[in-house]
Backbone as JSON, one array per atom type, in Angstrom:
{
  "sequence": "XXXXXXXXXXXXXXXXXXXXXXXXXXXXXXXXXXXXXXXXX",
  "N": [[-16.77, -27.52, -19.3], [-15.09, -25.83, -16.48], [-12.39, -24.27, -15.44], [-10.95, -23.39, -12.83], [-8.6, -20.61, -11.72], [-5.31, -20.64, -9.54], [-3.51, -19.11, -9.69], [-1.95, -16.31, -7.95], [-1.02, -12.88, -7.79], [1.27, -11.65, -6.6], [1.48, -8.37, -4.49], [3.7, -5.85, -3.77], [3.12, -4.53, -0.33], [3.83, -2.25, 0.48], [3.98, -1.31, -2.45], [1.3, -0.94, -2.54], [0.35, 0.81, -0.87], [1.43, 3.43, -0.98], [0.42, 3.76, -3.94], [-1.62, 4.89, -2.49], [-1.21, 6.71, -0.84], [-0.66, 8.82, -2.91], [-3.42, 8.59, -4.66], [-4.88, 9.97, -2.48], [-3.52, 12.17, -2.09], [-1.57, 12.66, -0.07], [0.92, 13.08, 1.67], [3.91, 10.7, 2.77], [4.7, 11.25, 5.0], [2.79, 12.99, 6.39], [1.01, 10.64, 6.48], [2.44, 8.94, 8.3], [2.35, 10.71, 10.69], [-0.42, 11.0, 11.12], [-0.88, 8.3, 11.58], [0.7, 7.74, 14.18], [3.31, 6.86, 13.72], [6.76, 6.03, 13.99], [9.13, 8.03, 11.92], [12.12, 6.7, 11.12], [14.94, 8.34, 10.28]],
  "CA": [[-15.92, -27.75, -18.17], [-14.77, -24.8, -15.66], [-11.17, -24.48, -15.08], [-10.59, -22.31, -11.91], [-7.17, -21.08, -12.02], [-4.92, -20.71, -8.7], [-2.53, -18.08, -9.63], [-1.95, -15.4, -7.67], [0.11, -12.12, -8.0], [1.5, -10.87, -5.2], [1.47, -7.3, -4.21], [4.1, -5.43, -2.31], [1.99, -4.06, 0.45], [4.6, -0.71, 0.02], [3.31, -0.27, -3.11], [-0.21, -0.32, -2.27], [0.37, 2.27, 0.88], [1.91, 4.15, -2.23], [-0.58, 4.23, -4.61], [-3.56, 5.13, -1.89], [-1.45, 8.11, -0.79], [-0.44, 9.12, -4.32], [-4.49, 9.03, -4.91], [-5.11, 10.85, -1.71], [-2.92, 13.29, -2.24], [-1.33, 12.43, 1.18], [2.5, 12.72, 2.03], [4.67, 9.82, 3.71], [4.91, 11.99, 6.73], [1.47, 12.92, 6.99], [0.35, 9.27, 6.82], [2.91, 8.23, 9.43], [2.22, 11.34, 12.0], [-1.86, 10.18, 11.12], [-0.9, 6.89, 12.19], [1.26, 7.34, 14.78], [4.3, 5.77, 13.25], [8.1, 6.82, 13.94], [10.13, 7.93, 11.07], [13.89, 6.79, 11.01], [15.79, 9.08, 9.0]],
  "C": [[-15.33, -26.41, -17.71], [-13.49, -25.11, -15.35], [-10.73, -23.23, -14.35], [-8.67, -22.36, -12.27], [-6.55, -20.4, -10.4], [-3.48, -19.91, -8.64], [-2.73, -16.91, -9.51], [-1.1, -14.32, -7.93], [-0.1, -11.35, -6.59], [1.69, -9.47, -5.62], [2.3, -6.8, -3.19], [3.21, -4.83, -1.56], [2.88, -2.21, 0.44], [3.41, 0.14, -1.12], [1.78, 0.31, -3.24], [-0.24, 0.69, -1.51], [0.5, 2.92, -0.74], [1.3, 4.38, -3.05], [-1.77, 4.8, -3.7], [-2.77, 6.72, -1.38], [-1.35, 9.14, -1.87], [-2.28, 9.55, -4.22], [-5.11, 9.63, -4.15], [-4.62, 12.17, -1.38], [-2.11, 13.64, -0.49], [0.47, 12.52, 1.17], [2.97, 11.29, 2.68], [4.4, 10.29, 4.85], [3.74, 12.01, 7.38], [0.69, 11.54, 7.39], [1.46, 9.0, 8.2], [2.29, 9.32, 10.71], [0.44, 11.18, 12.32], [-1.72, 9.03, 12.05], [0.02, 6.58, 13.45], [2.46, 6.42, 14.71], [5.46, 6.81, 13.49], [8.62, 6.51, 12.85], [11.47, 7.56, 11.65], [14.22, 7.17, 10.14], [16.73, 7.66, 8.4]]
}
């Protein structure tokens, strides 16, 4: 018998951004002025 299981773990989506620039070696800043995003101090 197969017993799928239906629990998920959520993921902040922060910390994913966060780990991909961490492994890209990418700043905050640089990803936002990449993407066209306004900082608010």
């Amino acid at each position: 018998m197969v017993v799928k299981s239906h629990t998920y773990i959520a993921t902040p989506p922060g910390e994913t951004i966060k780990e991909q620039l961490v492994d890209r070696g990418i700043s905050q800043k640089e990803y936002a002025s990449n993407s066209d995003v306004v900082l608010i101090p």
